[in-house]
N, C-alpha and C positions, 0 to 999 in steps of 0.2 A: 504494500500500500504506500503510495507516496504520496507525502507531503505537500502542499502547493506551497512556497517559500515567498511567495510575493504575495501572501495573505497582507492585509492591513489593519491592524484593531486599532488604528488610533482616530479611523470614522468612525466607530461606531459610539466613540464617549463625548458627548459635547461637551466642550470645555467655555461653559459658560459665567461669565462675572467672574473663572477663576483665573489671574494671569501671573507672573513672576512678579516676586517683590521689586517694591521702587523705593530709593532713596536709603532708610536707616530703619526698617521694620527690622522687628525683634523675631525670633522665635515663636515668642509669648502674644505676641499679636497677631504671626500667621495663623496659629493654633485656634484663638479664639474665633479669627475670623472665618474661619474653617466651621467651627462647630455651629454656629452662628447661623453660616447658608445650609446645613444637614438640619437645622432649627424650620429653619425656613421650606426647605422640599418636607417637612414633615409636616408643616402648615398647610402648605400647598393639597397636599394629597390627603388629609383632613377632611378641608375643606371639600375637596372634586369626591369624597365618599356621603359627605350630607348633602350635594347637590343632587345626587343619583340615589338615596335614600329619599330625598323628599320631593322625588321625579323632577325636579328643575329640567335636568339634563337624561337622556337614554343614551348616552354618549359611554358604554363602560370602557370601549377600548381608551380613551385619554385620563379614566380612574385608575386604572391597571396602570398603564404607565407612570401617574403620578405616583401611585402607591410603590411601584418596583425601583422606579429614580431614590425615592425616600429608603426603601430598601438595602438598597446594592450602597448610598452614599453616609447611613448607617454602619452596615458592617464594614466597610475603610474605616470609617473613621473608628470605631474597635480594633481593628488590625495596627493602625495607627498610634492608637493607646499601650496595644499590646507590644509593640516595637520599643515604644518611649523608655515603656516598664521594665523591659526585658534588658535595655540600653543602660537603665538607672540601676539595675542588681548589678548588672556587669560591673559598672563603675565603682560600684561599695563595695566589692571581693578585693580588688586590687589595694594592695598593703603596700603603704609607703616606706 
């Protein structure tokens, strides 16, 4: 079975409101701002589940999407946590 090697996964994630820091951002402020917009897709898809609950919308494939965006930018940002964490043990074994 082969592979296609000129796959592309970098269409498939829209890299929206997210772009490289400017000027003297901190760590601590990417961080926040990060959780901040996974705050916000989880608003979002809330929101588009009471619109289709209280028939506004019959619209479920753009609920599904909002719901899975909230999903998929949820468990990063865990993975994310769980890197920091994993980063921050490592640093406290090491003996001066």
């Amino acid at each position: 079975m082969k592979i296609d090697s000129t796959l592309n996964f970098g269409n498939m994630v829209e890299n929206k409101g997210v772009s490289a820091p400017k000027g003297k951002s901190s760590f601590g402020e990417i961080l926040k701002d990060s959780i901040q917009k996974v705050g916000e897709l989880e608003k979002q898809a809330e929101t588009e589940v009471e619109k289709l609950a209280k028939m506004e919308t019959q619209d479920i494939h753009n609920t599904m999407i909002a719901i899975e965006k909230a999903d998929i930018s949820f468990q990063l940002m865990m993975q994310v946590r769980n890197k920091i964490i994993n980063a921050y043990e490592e640093m406290m074994r090491i003996q001066v």
